[in-house]
N, C-alpha and C positions, 0 to 999 in steps of 0.2 A: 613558493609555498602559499602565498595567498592568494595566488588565481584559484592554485587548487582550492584551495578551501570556499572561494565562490563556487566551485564548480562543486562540492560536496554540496553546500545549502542546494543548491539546483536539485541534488542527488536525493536530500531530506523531502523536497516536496513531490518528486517525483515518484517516492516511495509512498507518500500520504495521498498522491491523488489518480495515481493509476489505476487502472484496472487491475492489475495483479495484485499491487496494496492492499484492496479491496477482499484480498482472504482473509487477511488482518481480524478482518469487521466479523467473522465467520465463528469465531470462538466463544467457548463459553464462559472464555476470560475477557474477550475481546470488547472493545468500547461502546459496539452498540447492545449486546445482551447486558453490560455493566449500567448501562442506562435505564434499557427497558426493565432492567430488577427493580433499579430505584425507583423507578415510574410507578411502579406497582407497589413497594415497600412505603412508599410514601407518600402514594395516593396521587401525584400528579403527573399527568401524562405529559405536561410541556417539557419534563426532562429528557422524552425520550421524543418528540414530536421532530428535534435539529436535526434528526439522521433520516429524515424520509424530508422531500418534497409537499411543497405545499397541496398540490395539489393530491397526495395520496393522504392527505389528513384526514380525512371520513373515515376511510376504510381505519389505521388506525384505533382513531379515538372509538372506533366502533366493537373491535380485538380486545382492546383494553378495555371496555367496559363489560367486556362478557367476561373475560379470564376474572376481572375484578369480582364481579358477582359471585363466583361460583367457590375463588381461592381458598376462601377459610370454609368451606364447609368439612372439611378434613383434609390430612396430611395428602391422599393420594390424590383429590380434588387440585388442590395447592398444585402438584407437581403437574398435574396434563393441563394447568390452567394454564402455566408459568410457560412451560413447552410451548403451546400453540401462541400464546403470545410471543415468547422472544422467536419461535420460528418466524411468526407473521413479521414482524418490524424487518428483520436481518432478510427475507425474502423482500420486502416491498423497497429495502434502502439499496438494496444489489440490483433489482430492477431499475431503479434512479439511473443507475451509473450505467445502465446498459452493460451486466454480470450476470449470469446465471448463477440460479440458486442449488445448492447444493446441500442443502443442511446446514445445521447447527454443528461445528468439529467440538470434539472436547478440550477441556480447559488445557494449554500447552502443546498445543497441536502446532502453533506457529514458531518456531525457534531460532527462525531467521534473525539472526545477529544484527544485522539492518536493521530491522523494523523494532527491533527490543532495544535497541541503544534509541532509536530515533525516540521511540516512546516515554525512555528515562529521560531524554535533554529537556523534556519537558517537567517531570516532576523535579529533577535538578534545580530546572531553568539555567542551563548551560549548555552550549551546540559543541562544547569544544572536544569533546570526547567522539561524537560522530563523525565531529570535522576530521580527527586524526584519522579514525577507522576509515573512510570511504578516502580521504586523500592519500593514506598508504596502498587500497586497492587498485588507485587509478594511478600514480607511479610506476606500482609492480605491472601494472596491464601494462603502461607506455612503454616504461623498457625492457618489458618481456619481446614488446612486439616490433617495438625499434635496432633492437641488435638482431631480432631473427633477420630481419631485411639486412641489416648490416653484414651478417653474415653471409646472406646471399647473392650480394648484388654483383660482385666480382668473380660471374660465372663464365666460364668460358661462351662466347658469341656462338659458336660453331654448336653448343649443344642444349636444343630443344628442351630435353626436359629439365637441364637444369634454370632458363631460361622463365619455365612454367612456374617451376619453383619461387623462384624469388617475385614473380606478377602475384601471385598466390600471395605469399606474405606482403606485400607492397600492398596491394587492396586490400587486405586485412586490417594493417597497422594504421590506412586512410580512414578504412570506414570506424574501426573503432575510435581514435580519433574526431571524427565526422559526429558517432555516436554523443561524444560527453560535451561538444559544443553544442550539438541538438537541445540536447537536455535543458539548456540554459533558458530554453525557450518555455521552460513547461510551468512558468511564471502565469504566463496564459491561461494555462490549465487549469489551476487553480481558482484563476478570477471566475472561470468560466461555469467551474464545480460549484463557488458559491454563488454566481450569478441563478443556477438551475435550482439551488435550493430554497431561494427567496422569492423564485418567482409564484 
């Protein structure tokens, strides 16, 4: 149980630094528009500046000073000032990461059970709920896919397809496998994400 539960931490950053995670960032709930509001609610743009690369700071600071000028001249002002700002951040932070931009999703568009527990271990500050959720998933994966093999390895010699059969599950049960030691590696990943944001 406690390899697992390394191999779940492996699973938390893997979720926070993928490319796929990176829908996450897409909503109008999501951490980088939650940012870029308070960037602008409160007048300082270094709150929102960590989700983008240094080197796309101009363009930024430059978004933010137009949306700024224009927010309070009325409600409907407020609103496309707000839009083309949090558009611009969530497009130039997705470009970083090498993501296509897709819009703005609306608030709850993400419900991935993953990404929503991984989210709360932080205002918790406790992994241990995550730990549970992803090391019960990867259990049920292992011995989903280690009895299929089990079940098929004692085929008769003489027949091909059942034969294909069980090579079918045998590479399956490997690579999945293969998959959650991979993972461990994406420690890396990480370093590497904040290494591009600093630079």
């Amino acid at each position: 149980m406690k390899l697992l539960s390394l191999i779940g931490l492996s699973f938390i950053l893997l979720l926070i630094f993928s490319n796929t995670s990176y829908a996450h960032c897409d909503g109008e709930d999501g951490p980088v528009v939650t940012s870029a509001r308070k960037a602008l609610d409160e007048k300082n743009v270094n709150l929102v500046l960590i989700w983008v690369q240094k080197k796309d700071e101009v363009e930024i600071r430059d978004a933010y000073n137009k949306a700024l000028s224009v927010r309070y001249l009325n409600p409907a002002a407020k609103e496309l000032a707000d839009k083309y700002f949090f558009e611009t951040v969530v497009r130039i932070h997705r470009m970083g990461e090498g993501a296509p931009f897709t819009g703005v999703k609306p608030a709850g568009f993400n419900n991935d059970i993953s990404v929503l527990t991984a989210d709360k271990t932080l205002e918790t500050n406790s992994p241990e709920e995550l730990y549970a959720l992803l090391t019960r998933k990867i259990e049920s994966g292992l011995h989903e896919k280690f009895e299929e093999v089990k079940a098929l390895q004692n085929y008769d010699k003489n027949d091909v397809d059942a034969g294909r059969r069980f090579i079918s599950a045998y590479v399956n049960f490997l690579h999945y496998a293969e998959g959650i030691y991979k993972t461990a590696a994406v420690t890396e990943i990480s370093h590497e994400h904040a290494e591009k944001h600093a630079e």
